[in-house]
N, C-alpha and C positions, 0 to 999 in steps of 0.2 A: 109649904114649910118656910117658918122664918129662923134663918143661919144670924149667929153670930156675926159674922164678919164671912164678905166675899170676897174675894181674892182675884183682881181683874190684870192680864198683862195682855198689850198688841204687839203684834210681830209684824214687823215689815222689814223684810232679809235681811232679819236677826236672828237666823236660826240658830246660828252657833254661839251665840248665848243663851236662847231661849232656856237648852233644854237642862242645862248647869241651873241658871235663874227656878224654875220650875222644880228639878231637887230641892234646890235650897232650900222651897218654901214648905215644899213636902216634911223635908230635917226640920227646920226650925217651929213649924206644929206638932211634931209627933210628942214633945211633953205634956200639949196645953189642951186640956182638955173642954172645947170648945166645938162649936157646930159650926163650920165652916164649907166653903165651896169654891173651886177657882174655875174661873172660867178665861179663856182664851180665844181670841181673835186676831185673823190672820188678814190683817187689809189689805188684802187682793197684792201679794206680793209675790217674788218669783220664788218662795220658799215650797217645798213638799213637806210638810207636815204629817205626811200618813205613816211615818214609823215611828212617831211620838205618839200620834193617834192609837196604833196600836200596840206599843208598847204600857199606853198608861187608861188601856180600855177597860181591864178590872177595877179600876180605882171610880168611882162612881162619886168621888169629888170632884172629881175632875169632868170639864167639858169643852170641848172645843168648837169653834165657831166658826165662818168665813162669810165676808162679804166680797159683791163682785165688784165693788171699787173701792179704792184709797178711801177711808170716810175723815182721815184725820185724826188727831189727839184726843181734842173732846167730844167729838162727834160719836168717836170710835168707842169711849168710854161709856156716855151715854145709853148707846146700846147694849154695852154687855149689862150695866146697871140696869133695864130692864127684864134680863133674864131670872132675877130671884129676887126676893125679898131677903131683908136683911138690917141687921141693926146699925152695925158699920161697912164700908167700902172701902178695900186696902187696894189702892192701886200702885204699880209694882213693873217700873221698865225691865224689857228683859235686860237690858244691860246690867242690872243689879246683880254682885253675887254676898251672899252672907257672910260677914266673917268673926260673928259675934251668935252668943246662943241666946238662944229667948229674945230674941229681937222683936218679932210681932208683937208678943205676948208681954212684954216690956212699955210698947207702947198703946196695946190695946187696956192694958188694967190706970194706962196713965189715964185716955183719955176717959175712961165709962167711971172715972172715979170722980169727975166733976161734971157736970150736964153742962157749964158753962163751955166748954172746950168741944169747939167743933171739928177743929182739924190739929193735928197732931205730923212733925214728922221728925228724922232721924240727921244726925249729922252724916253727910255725904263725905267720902273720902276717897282722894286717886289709887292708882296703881302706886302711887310711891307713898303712901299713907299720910300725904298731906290733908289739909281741911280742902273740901272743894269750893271757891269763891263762888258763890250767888247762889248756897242752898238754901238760902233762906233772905230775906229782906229785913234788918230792922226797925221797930218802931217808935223806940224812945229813943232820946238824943236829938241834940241840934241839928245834925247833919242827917239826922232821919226824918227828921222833919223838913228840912228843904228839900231835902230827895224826894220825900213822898207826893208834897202838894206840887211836884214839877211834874209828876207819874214816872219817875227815876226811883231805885233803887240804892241803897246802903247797905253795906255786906262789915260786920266785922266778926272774928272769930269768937267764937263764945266757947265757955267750957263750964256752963251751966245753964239748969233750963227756964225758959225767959219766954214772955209773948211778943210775939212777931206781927209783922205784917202780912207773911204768906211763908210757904213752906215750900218746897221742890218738888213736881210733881212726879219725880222721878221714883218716888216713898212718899205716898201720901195717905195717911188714913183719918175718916172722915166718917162723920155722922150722916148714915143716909138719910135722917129725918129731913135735913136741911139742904142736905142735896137735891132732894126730891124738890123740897118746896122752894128752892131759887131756882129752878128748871136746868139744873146742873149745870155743866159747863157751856160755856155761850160758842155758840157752832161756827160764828164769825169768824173764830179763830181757828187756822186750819191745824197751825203747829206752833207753838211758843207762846207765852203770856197769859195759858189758858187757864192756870191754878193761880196765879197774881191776881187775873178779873174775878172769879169766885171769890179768893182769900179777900177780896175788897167788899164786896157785895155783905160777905158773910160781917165781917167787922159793923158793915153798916147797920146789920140787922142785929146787932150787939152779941156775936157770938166771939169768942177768942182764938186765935188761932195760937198755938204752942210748938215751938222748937224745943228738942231733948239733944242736945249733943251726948249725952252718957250714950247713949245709944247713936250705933254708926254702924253704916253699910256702907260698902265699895261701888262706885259707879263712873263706870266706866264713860260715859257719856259721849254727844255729837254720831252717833253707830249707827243713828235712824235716816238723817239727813244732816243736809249742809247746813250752819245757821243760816247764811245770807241769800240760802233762799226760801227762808219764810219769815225770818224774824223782824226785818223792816216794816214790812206788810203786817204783822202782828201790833207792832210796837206803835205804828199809826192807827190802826186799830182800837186801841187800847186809849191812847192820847186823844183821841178824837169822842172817845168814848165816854171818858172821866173826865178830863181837865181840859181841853179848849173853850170849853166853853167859860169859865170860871175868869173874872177879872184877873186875878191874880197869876194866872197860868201861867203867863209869858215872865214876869218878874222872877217868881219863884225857878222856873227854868233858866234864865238870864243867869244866875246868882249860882245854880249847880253847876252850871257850865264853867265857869268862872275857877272854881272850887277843886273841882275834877282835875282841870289844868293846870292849875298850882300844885296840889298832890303830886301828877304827872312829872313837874318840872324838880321839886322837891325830891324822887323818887328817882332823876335820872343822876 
């Protein structure tokens, strides 16, 4: 059977968001009459999952998974993404809770409205209903432009919808067509910069990536791990990946560092 849209979240002792995150998404379908499927994987974490298990075992949308080790962000993704077919892939941290209605269904009639738009996501917001800095990367502007060809990121608040660089994989939904065929997310990366290397790949192959701030979820974010230990190791990953090799690489990076620190100093 080919679903609408699948519904992927991993748990790694996040239980106690998980099972809030997992209503949510339950509520926020029950208007949109679509064929959908969520599935869930638990990467080999110290969570017990078997009263969710069988609390949500009549519900035959639902299915849950376990691997016997850590597989990672994308690694971990990749595999639920083989368990169905499917026109789009909504991936979905459990740290996410909804606080807005028609939220999927908001962004799923955005994106199936144009073929151009591969990834689509939501504006992210704290606990104290601020914007959350770096849910999304800009594209246009000067300073997105040095950012970008340095493999730096530019964050400003938007309050309309715009195409981006990349989107927060924390709410991402995405054309499985093209997920398929870029071999999804790159395994390299254990944790962090894994929806930035896609959202680049994708661009390259002339798709659009779109940010909706009308649409916003709560995320809670940092609940899975530490950044600093695994984001450096991503972030070289990534630079190593796209732009060291590029003449230009070290200038452009010269120039944002530069930039940053002025900001910085302005700022204090």
């Amino acid at each position: 059977m080919t679903f609408d849209i699948t519904i992927q979240i991993i748990n790694y002792n996040t239980k106690k968001y998980l099972e809030k995150c997992l209503e949510g998404v339950i509520n926020d379908l029950e208007n949109f009459n679509i064929n959908y499927k969520i599935n869930i994987l638990d990467n080999n974490s110290n969570d017990d999952l078997s009263d969710l298990e069988k609390k949500f075992m009549e519900n035959n949308k639902i299915s849950f998974y376990f691997s016997k080790q850590n597989l990672g962000f994308g690694k971990g993704h990749n595999y639920l993404a083989k368990k169905n077919d499917a026109k789009y892939i909504l991936i979905v941290n459990p740290d996410v809770d909804f606080i807005e209605e028609n939220t999927i269904k908001r962004l799923f009639e955005r994106i199936s409205a144009d073929s151009k738009i591969k990834v689509i996501g939501p504006k992210l917001v704290t606990d104290k209903g601020t914007a959350q800095v770096l849910d999304h990367g800009e594209l246009t502007g000067f300073l997105a432009w040095i950012a970008l060809n340095s493999g730096d990121s530019y964050w400003k608040n938007r309050n309309g919808i715009c195409e981006v660089a990349w989107v927060s994989g924390a709410f991402f939904l995405i054309e499985f067509e093209i997920f398929n065929r870029l071999g999804g997310f790159d395994e390299n990366f254990f944790l962090y910069k894994e929806e930035e290397d896609l959202c680049l790949r994708i661009r390259k192959s002339s798709g659009k990536i779109v940010y909706d701030p009308n649409v916003a979820v709560l995320h809670y974010g940092s609940v899975v791990a530490k950044k600093d230990d695994y984001q450096q190791k991503s972030v070289e990953y990534f630079l190593e990946k796209h732009f060291r090799k590029k003449v230009s690489y070290k200038f452009f990076r010269f120039l944002y560092q530069i930039i940053k620190k002025c900001k910085n100093l302005i700022a204090k």
